[in-house]
ROTI-262706 format. One record per residue (C-alpha): residue number from 1; residue in three letters; x, y, z. Coordinates in steps of 0.5 Angstrom, whole numbers, padded with zeros to 4 digits, always signed. Each point is the difference from the previous one (the first is absolute). Layout:
! ROTI-262706
NODE   i  aa     x     y     z
NODE NUM ALA     X     Y     Z
...
//
This chain:
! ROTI-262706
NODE   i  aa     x     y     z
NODE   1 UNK +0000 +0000 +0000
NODE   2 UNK +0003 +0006 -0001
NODE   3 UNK -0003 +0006 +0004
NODE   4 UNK +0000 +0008 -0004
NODE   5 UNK -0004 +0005 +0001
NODE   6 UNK -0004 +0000 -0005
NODE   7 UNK -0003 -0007 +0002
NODE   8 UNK -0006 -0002 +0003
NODE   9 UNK -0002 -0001 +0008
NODE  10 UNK -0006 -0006 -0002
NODE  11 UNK +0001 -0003 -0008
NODE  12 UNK +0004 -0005 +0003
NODE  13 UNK -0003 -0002 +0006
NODE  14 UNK -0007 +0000 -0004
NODE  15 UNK +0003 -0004 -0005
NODE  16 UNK +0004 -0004 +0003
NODE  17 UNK -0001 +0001 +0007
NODE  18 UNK +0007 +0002 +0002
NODE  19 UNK +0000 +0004 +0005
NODE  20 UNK +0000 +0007 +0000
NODE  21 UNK +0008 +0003 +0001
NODE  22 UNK -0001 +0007 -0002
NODE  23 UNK +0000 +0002 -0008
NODE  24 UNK +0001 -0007 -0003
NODE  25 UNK +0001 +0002 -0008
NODE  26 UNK +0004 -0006 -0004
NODE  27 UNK -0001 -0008 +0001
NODE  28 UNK +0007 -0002 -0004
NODE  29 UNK +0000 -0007 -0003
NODE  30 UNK +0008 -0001 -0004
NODE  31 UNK +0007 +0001 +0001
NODE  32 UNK +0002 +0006 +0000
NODE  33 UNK +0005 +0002 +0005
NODE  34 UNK -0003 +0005 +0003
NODE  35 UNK -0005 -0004 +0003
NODE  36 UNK +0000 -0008 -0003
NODE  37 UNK -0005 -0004 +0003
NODE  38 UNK +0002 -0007 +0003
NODE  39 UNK -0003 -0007 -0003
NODE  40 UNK +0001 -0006 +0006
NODE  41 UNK +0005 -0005 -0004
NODE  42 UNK +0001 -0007 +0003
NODE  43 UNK -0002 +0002 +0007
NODE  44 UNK +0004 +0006 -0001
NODE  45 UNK -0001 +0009 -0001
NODE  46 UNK +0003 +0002 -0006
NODE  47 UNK +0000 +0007 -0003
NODE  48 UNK -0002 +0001 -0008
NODE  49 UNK +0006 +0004 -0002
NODE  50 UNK +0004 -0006 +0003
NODE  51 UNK -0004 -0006 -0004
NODE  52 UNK +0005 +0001 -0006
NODE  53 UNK +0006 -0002 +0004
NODE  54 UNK -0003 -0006 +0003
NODE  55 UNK -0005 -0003 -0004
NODE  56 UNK +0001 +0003 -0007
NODE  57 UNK -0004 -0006 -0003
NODE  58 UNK -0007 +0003 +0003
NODE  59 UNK +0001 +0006 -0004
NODE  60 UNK +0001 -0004 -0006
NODE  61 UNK +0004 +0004 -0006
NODE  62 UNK +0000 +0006 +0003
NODE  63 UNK +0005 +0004 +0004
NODE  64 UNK -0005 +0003 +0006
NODE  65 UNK -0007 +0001 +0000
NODE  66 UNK -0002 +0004 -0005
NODE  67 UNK -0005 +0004 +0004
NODE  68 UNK -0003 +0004 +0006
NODE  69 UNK -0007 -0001 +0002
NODE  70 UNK -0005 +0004 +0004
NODE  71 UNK -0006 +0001 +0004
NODE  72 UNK -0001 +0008 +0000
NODE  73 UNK -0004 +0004 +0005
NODE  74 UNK +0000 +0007 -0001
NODE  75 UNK -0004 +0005 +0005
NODE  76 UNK +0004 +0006 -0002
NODE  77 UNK +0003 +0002 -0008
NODE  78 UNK +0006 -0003 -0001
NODE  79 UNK +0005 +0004 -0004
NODE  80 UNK +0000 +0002 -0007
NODE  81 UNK +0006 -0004 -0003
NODE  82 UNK +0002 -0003 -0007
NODE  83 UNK +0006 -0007 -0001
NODE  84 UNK +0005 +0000 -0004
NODE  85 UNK +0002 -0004 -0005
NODE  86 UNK +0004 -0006 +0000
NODE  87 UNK +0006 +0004 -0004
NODE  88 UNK +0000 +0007 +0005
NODE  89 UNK -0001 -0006 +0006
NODE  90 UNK +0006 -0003 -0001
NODE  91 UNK +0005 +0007 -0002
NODE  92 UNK -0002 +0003 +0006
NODE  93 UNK +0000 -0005 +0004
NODE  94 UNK +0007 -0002 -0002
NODE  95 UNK +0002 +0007 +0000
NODE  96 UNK -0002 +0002 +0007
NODE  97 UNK +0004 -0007 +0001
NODE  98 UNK +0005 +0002 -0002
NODE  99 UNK +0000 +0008 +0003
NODE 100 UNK -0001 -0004 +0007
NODE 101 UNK -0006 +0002 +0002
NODE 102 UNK -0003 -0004 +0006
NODE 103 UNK -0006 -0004 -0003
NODE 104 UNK -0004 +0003 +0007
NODE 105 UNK +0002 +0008 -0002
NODE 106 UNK -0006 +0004 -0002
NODE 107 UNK +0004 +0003 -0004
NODE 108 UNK -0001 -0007 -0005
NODE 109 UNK -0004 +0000 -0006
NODE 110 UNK +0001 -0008 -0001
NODE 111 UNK +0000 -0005 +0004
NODE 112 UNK +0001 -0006 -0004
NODE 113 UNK +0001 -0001 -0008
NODE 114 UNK -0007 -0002 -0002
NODE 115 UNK -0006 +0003 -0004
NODE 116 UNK -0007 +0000 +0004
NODE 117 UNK -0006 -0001 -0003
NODE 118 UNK -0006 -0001 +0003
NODE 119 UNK -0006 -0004 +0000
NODE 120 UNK -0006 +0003 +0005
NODE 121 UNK -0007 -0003 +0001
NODE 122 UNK -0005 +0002 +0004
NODE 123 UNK -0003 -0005 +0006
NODE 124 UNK -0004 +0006 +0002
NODE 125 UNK -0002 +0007 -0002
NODE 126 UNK +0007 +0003 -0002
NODE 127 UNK +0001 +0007 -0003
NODE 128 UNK +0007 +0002 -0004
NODE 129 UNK +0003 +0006 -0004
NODE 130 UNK +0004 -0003 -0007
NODE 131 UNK +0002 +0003 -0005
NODE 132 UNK -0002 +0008 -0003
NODE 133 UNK -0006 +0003 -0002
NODE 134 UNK -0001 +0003 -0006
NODE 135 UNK +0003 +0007 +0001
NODE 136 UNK -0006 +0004 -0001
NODE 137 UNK -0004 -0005 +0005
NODE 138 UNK +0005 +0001 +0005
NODE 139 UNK +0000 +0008 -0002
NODE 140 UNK -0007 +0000 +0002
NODE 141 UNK +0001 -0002 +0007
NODE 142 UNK +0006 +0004 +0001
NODE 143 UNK -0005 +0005 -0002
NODE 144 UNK -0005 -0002 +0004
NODE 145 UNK +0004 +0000 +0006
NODE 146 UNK +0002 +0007 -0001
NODE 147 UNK -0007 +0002 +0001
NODE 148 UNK -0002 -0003 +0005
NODE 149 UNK +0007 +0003 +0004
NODE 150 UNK -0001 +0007 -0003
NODE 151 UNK -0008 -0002 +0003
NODE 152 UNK +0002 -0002 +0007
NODE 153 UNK +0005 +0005 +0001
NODE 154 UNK +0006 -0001 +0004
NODE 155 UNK -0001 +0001 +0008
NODE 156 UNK +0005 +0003 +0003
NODE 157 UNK +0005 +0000 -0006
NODE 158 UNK +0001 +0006 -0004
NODE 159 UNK -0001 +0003 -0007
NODE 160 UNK +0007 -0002 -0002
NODE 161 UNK -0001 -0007 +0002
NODE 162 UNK -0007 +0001 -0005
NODE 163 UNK +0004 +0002 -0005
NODE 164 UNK +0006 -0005 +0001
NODE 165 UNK -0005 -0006 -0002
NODE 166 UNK -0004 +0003 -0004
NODE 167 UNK +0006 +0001 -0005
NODE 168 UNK +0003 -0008 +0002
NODE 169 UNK -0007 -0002 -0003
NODE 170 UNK -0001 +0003 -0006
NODE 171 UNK +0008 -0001 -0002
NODE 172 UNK -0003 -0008 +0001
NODE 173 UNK -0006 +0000 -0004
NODE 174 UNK +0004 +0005 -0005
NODE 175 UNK +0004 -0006 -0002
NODE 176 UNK -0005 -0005 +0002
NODE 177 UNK -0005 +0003 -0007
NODE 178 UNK +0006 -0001 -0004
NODE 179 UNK +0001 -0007 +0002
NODE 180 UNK +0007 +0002 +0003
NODE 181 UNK +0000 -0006 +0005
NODE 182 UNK +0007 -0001 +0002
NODE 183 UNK +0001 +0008 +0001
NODE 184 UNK -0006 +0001 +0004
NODE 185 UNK +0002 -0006 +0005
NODE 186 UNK +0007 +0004 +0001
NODE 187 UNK -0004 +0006 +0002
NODE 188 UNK -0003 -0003 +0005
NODE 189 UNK +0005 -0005 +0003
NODE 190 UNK +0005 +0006 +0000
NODE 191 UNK -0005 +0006 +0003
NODE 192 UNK +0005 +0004 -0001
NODE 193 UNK -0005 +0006 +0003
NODE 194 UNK -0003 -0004 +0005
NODE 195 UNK -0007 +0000 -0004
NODE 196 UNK -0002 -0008 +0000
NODE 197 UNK +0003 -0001 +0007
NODE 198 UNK -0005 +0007 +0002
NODE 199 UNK -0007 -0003 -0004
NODE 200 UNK +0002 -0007 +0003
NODE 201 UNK -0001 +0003 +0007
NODE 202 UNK -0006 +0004 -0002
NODE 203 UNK -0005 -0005 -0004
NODE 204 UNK -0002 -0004 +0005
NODE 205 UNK -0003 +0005 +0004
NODE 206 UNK -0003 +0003 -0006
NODE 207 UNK -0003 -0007 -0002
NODE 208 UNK -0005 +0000 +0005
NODE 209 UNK -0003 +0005 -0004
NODE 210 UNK -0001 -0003 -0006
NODE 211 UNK -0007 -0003 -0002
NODE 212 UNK -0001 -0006 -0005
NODE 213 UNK -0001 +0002 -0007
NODE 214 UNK +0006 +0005 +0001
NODE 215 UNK +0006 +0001 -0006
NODE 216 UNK +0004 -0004 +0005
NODE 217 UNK -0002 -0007 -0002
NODE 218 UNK -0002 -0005 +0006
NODE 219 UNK +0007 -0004 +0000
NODE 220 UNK +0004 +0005 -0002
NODE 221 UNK -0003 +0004 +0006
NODE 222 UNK +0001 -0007 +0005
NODE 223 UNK +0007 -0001 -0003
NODE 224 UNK +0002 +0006 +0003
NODE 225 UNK -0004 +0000 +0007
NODE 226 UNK +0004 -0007 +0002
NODE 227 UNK +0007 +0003 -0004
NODE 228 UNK -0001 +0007 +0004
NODE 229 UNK -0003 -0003 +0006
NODE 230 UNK +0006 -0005 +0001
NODE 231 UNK +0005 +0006 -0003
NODE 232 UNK -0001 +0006 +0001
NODE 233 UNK +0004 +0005 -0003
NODE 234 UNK +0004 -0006 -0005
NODE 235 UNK +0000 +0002 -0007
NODE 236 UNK -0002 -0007 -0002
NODE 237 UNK -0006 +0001 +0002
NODE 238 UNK -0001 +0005 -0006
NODE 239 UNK +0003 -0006 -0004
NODE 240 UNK -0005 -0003 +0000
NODE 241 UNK -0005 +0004 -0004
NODE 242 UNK +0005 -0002 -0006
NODE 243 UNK -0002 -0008 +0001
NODE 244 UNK -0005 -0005 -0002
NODE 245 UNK -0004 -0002 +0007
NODE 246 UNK -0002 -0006 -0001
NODE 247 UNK -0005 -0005 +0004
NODE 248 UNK -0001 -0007 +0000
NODE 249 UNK -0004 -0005 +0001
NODE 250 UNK +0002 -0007 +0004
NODE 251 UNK +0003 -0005 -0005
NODE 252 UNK +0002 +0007 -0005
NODE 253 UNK +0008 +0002 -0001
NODE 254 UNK +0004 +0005 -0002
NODE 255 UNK +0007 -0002 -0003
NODE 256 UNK +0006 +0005 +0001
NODE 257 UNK +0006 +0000 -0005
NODE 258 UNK +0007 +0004 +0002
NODE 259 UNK -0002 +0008 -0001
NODE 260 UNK -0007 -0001 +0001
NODE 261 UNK -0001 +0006 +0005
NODE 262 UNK -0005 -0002 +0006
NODE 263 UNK -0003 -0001 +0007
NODE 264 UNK -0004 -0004 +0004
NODE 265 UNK -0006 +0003 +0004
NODE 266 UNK -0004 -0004 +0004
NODE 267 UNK -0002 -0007 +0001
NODE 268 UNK +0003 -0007 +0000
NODE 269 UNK +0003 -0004 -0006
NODE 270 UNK +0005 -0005 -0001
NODE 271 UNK +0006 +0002 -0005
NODE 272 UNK +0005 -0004 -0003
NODE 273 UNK +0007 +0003 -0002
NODE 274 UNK +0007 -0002 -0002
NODE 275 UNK +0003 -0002 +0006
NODE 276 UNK +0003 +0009 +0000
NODE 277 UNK +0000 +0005 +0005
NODE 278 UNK +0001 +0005 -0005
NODE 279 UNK -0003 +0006 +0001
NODE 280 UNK +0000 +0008 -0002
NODE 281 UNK -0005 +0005 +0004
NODE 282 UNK -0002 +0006 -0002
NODE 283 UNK -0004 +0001 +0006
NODE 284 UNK -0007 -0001 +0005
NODE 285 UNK +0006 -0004 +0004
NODE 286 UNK +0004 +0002 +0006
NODE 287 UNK +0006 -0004 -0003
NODE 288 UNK +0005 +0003 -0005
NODE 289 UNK -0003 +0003 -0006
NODE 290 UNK +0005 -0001 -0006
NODE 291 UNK -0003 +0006 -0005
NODE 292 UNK +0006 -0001 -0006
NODE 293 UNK -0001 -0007 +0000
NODE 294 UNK -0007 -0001 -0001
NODE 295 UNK +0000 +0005 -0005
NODE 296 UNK +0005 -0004 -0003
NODE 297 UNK -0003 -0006 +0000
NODE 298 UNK -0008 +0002 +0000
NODE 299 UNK -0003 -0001 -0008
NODE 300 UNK -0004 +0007 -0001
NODE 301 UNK -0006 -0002 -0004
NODE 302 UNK -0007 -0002 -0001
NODE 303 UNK -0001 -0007 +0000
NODE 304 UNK -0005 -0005 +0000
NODE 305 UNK -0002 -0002 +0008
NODE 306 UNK +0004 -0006 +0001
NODE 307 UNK -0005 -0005 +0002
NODE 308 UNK +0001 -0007 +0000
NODE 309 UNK -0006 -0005 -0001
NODE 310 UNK +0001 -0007 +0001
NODE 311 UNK -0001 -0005 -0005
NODE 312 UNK -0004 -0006 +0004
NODE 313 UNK +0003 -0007 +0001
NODE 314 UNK -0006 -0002 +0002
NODE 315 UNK -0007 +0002 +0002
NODE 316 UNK +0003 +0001 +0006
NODE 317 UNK +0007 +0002 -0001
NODE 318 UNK +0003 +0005 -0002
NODE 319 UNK +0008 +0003 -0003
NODE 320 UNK +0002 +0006 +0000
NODE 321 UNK +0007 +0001 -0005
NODE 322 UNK +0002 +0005 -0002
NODE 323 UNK +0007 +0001 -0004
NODE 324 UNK +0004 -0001 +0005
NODE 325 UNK +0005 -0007 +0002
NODE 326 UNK +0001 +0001 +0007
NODE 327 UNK -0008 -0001 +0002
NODE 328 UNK -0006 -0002 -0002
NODE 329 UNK -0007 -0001 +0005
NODE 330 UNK -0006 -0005 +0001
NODE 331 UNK -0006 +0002 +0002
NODE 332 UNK -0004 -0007 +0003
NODE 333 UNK -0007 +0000 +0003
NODE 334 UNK -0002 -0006 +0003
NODE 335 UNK -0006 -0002 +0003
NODE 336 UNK -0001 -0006 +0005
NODE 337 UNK +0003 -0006 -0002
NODE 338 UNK +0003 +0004 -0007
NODE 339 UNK +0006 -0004 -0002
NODE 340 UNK +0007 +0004 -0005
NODE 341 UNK +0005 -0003 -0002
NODE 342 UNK +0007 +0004 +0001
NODE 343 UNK +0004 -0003 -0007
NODE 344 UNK +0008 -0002 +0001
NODE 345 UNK +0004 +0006 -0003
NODE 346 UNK +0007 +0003 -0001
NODE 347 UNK -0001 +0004 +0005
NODE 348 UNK -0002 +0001 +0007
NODE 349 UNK -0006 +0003 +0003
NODE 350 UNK -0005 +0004 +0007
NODE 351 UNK -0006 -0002 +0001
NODE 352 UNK -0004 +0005 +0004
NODE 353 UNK -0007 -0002 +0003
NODE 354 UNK -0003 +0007 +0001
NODE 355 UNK -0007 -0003 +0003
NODE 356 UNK -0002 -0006 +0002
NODE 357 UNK +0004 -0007 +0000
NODE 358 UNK +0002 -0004 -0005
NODE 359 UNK +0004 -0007 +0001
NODE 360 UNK +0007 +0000 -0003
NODE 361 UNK +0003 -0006 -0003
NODE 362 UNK +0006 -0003 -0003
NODE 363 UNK +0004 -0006 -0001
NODE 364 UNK +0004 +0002 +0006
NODE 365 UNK -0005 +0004 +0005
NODE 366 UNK -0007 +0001 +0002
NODE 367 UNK -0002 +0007 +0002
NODE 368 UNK -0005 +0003 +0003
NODE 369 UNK +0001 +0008 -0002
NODE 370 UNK -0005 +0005 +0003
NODE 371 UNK -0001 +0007 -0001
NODE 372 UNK +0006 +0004 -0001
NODE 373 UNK +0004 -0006 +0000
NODE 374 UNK +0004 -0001 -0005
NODE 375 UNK +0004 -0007 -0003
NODE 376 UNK +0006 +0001 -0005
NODE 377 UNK +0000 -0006 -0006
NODE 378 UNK +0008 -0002 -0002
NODE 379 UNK +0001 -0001 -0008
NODE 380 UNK -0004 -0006 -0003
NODE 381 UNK -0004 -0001 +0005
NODE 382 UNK -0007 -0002 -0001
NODE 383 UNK -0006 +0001 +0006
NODE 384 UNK -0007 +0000 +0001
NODE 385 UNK -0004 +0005 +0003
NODE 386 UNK -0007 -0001 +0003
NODE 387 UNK -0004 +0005 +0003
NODE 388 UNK -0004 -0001 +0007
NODE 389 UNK -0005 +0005 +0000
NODE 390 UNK +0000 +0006 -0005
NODE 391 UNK +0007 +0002 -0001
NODE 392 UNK +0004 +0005 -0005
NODE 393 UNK +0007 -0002 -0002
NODE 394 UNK +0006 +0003 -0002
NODE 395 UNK +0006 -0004 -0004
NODE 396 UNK +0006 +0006 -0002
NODE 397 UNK +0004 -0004 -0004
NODE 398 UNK +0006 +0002 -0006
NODE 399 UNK -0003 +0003 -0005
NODE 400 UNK +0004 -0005 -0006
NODE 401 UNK -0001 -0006 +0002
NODE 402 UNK -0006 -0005 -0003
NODE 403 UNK -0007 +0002 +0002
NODE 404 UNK -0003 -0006 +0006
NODE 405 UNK -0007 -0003 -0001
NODE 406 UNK -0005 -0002 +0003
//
């Protein structure tokens, strides 16, 4: 379990009945050393990341596990981000290497030599920003800000500070009307004047006032209560009026490549990523912002939104594979009785049991998995999955290997 401020008090002990440890944000199943699960081997507990010393045949032909999967629980917005490729992961990571810089610094822009794509499916309701709005989209909103603030006034801030947003936010829908993306993301990240970091502060108060049906949309209006309310004054708040909010439902994903600007809202997903730690942040985070560089690494342009819809294995199950070799993801729902078949493959895989129960068996073991249990399945090994009561499981596996069946 990892604990971040962002996390939430009661999504693990509701789904899971873990006990309840303050902001529990991140449920990790994989090797990455930051914090590599144990599997119990022989009687013994042996860490993940250790699992390619010892026994390099549970992994097949592949060097480590390939991926890191997670069970995600946001209360608070997390922070605005984008991944680096595979190429920029592995230059900066050899150059801080090489210029010594420890890997614990704040300093550190790369912590280990991987890319990070990441799948995200929601389990329950999950909000999420991906991605720029056309410019003029967004200009609207920017606009519509400015007038609620000019409205609402400042309190007991001055004319000059009036003024100073004023001028900060029709920079920003000036380049956002000419599609000018990757300038108007500079403007606010960089805030020379002060200007976004003053309309952060402001909107919230001034949001109280707004009605629906207003020039502010509904969920450009909500995205910045939760980002203003969890950080005020943080320019990134304002970032966000530049990005597409999305809202899925369970079982709905979204896939996101390096460069694909993003944050996640609220609510509660599993993820699934190449085993990589890589981060840049822009803002909405107490941690070190790296302005520069994901500038340097962020795509600024309009695209489709990055849904991925699974293609169904069976009535009740279904995969998601988007075009990545480190992972794909299988969606199993399972009422009473129920019975899939895991298929021997090349590589190894997690299985996560979400809701209910199900009955794990291989030639080795039996294995009963309840919620939020997970089991790891070693290369070429063949299991059998029956459902006790309704449940729902997830089977995160390498993404080139061959498909399973039932």
């Amino acid at each position: 379990m990892r604990h971040y401020a962002w996390g939430s008090a009661t999504a693990f002990p509701r789904l899971f009945g873990m006990p309840a440890d303050g902001p529990q944000a991140e449920l990790w199943m994989g090797a990455h050393p930051a914090a590599p699960s144990e599997v119990l081997l022989d009687g013994a507990r042996i860490s993940l990341d250790h699992l390619p010393a010892h026994r390099p045949e549970m992994l097949g032909d592949l060097p480590e596990l390939p991926f890191l999967f997670k069970v995600l629980a946001a209360e608070q917005p997390l922070s605005i981000q984008t991944h680096p490729t595979a190429e920029r992961a592995r230059a900066g990571y050899a150059a801080e290497e090489a210029a010594g810089v420890p890997l614990d610094s704040p300093s550190r822009r790369y912590v280990d030599a991987h890319h990070k794509p990441e799948l995200v499916v929601a389990v329950e309701h999950f909000s999420a920003l991906c991605g720029f709005r056309p410019g003029p989209e967004a200009a609207a909103d920017v606009a519509a800000v400015a007038d609620l603030l000019r409205t609402a006034g400042t309190g007991s801030e001055g004319p000059a500070d009036t003024a100073r947003v004023d001028e900060a936010l029709n920079q920003l829908r000036t380049l956002l009307e000419a599609e000018r993306l990757a300038e108007a993301l500079e403007l606010i990240l960089r805030d020379a004047h002060g200007g976004f970091a003053q309309a952060a502060d402001l909107v919230v108060p001034a949001l109280k006032s707004v009605r629906p049906g207003s020039a502010l949309c509904d969920g450009a209006a909500d995205t910045l209560r939760r980002a203003g309310g969890a950080f005020p004054g943080d320019p990134g708040v304002i970032v966000t009026l530049l990005l597409n909010r999305v809202d899925l439902s369970p079982g709905e994903a979204l896939y996101l490549p390096a460069g694909n600007l993003h944050a996640y809202l609220h609510g509660v997903a599993v993820e699934i990523m190449a085993s990589s730690d890589n981060v840049l942040r822009g803002g909405l985070t107490a941690k070190p912002v790296d302005v520069d560089e994901l500038l340097a690494v962020t795509t600024p342009a309009v695209l489709p939104l990055p849904w991925c819809t699974p293609e169904p294995v069976s009535e009740r199950w279904h995969r998601y594979a988007p075009p990545c070799e480190e992972f794909r993801l299988d969606r199993l729902e399972l009422d009473d009785g129920d019975t899939a078949t895991w298929a021997p493959q090349d590589g190894p895989a997690v299985v996560l049991c979400l809701r209910g129960e199900v009955l794990l068996r291989s030639e080795a073991s039996e294995i009963a998995v309840g919620a939020g249990e997970s089991v790891l399945l070693t290369a070429g090994e063949r299991a059998v999955l029956t459902s006790e009561g309704q449940s729902e499981v997830f089977v995160a596996a390498p993404g080139a290997v061959p498909s399973s069946a039932l």
